[in-house]
ZAKE-18342 format. One record per atom (N, C-alpha, C): residue in one letter; x, y, z. Coordinates in nm, 4 decimals. Atoms other than C-alpha are relative to their C-alpha. Example, Ala and Ser with C-alpha at 12.3 -4.5 7.8 and 13.67 -1.06 7.14 Angstrom:
- A_0.0890_-0.1190_0.0000
- A_1.2300_-0.4500_0.7800
- A_0.0900_0.1200_0.0000
- S_-0.0820_-0.1190_-0.0060
- S_1.3670_-0.1060_0.7140
- S_-0.0770_0.1090_0.0730
% end
This chain:
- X_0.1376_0.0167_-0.0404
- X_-11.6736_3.4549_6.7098
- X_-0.0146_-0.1173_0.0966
- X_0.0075_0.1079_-0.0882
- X_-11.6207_3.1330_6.8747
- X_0.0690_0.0460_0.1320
- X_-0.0015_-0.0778_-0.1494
- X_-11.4545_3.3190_7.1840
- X_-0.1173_0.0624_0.0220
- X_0.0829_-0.0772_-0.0492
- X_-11.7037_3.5363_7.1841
- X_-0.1559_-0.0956_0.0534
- X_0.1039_0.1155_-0.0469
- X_-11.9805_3.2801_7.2037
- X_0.0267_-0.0864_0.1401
- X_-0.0602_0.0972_-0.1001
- X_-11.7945_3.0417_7.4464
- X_-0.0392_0.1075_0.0982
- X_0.0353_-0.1552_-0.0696
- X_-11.7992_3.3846_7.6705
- X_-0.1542_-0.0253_0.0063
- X_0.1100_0.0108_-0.0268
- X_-12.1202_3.4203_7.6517
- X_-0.0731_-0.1416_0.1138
- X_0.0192_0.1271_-0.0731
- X_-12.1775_3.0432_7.7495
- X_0.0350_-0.0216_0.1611
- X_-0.1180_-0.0566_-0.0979
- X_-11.9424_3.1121_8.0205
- X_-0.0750_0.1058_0.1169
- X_0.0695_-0.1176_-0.0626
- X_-12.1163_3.4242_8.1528
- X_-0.1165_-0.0429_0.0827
- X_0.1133_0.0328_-0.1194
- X_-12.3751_3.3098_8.4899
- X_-0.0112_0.1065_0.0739
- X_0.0320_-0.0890_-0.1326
- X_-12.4453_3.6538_8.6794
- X_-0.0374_-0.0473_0.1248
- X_0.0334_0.0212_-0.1449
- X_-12.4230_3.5887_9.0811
- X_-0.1052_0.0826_0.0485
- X_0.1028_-0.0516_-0.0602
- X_-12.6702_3.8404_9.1212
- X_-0.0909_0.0893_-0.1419
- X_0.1468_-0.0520_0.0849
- X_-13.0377_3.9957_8.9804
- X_-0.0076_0.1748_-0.0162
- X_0.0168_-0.0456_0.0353
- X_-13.0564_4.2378_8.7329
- X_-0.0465_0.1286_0.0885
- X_0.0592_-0.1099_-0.0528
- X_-13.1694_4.6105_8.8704
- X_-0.0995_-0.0192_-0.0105
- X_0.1647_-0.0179_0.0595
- X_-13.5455_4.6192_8.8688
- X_-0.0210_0.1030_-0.1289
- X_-0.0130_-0.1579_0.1074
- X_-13.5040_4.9982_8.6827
- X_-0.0091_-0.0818_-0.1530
- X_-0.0695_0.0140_0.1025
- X_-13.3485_4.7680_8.4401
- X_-0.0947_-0.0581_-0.0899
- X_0.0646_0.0611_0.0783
- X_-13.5988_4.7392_8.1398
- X_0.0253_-0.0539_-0.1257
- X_-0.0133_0.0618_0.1438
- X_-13.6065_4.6079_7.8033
- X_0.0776_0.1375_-0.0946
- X_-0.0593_-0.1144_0.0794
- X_-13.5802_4.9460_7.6383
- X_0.1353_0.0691_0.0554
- X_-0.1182_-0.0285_-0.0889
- X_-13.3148_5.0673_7.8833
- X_0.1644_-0.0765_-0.0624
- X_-0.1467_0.1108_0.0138
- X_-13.0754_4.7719_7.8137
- X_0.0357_-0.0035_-0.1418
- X_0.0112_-0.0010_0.1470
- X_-13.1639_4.8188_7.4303
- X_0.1017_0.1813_-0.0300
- X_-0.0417_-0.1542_-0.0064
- X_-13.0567_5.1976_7.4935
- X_0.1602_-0.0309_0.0222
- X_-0.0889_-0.0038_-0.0519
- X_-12.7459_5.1318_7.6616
- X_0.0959_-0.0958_-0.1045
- X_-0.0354_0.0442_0.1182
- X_-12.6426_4.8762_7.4083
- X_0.0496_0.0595_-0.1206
- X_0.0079_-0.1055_0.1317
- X_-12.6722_5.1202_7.1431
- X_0.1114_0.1246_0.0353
- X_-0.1310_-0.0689_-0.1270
- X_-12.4509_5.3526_7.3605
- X_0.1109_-0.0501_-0.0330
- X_-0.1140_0.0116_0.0080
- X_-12.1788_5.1751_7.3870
- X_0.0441_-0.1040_-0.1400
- X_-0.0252_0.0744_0.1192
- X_-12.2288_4.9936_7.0424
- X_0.0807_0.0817_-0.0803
- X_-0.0457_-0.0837_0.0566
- X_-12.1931_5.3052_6.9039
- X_0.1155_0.0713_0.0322
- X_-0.0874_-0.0404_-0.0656
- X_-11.9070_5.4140_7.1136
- X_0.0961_-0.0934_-0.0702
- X_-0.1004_0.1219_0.0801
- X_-11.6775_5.1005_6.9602
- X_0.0572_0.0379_-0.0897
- X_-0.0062_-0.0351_0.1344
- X_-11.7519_5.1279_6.6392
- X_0.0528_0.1487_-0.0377
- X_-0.0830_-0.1292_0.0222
- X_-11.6509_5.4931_6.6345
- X_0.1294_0.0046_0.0137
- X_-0.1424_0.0766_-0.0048
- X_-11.3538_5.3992_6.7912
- X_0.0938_-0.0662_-0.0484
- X_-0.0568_0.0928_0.0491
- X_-11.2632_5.1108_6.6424
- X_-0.0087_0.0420_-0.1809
- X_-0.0214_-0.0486_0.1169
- X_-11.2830_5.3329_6.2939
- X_0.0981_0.1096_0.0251
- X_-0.0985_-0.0988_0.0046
- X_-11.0642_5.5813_6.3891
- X_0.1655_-0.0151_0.0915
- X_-0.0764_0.0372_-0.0499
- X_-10.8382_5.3852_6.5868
- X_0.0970_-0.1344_-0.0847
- X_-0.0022_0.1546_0.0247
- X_-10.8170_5.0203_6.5081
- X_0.0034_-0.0384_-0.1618
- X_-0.0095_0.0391_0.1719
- X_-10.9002_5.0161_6.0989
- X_0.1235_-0.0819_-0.0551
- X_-0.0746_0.0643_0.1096
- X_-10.5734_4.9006_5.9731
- X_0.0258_-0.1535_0.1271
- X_-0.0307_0.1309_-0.0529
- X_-10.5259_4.6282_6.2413
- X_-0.1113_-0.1174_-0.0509
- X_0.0849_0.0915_0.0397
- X_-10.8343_4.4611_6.0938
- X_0.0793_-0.0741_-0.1516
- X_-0.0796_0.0355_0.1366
- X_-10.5819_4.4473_5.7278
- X_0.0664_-0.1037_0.0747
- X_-0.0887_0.1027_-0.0371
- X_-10.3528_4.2179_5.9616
- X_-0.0611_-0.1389_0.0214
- X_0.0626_0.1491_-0.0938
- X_-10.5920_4.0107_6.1654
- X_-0.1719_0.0546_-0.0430
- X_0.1510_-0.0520_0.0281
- X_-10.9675_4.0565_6.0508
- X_-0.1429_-0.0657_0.0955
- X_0.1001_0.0124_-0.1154
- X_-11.1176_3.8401_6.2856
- X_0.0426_0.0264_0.1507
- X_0.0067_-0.0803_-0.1044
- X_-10.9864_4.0534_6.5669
- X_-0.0776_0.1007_0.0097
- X_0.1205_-0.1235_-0.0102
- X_-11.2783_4.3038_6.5178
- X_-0.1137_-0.0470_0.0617
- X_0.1172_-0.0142_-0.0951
- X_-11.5485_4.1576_6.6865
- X_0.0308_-0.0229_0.1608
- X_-0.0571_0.0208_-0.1100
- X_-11.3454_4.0581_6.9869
- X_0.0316_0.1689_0.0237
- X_-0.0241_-0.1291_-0.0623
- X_-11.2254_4.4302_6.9771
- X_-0.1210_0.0626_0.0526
- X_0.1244_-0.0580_0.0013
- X_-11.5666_4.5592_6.9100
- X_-0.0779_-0.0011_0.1742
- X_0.0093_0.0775_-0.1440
- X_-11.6550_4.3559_7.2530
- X_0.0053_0.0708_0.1035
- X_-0.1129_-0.0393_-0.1636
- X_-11.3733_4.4518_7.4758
- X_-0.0652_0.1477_0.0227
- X_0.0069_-0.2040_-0.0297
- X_-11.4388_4.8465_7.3845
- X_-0.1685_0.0290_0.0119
- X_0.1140_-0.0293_-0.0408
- X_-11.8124_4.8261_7.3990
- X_-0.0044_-0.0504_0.1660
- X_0.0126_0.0156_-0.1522
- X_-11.7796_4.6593_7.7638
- X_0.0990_0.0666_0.0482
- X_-0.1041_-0.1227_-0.0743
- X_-11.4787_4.9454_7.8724
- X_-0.1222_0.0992_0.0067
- X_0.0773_-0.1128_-0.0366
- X_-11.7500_5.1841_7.7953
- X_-0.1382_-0.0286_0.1133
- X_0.0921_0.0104_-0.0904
- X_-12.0364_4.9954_8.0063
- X_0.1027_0.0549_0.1144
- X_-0.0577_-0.0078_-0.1479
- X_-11.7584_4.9588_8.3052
- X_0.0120_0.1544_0.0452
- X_-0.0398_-0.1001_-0.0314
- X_-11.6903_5.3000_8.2638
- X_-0.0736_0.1224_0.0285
- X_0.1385_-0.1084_-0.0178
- X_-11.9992_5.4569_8.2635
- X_-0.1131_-0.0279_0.0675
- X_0.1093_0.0438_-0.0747
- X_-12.2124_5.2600_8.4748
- X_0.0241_-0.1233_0.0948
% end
C-alpha cells in the first residue's frame, strides 16, 4: 500500500482531463476495469497471494491500469 500511495503522490498529469470526462463516466470506467482485475486476479493470481499477500493490491493496480491502457 505504501507503493501504491507514494504512486499516487508521484502521479502530476501534463495535461487536462477530456471535457466528456465526467464524474459518473470515470466512476463507470473504474468499475470496468475494477472488475476486470479482480476476475482475473481470482482465476489467475489466487495462490500467489498464499506466498506474498501484500502483492495483491499492487497486482490489482497493474491489471486494472493494463485494462484502462488497453481499452482507452
Amino acid at each position: 500500500m505504501e507503493l501504491f500511495n507514494l504512486g499516487i503522490k508521484m502521479e502530476q498529469p501534463a495535461s487536462k482531463a477530456p471535457e466528456g470526462l465526467a464524474k459518473d463516466k470515470v466512476v463507470e470506467l473504474v468499475t470496468q476495469s475494477n472488475d476486470y482485475a479482480f476476475d482475473l486476479f481470482k482465476k489467475e493470481y489466487l495462490e500467489v497471494m498464499t506466498k506474498d499477500p501484500m502483492i495483491m493490491p499492487v497486482l490489482i493496480s497493474a491489471i486494472a491500469h493494463d485494462w484502462v491502457y488497453k481499452h482507452h
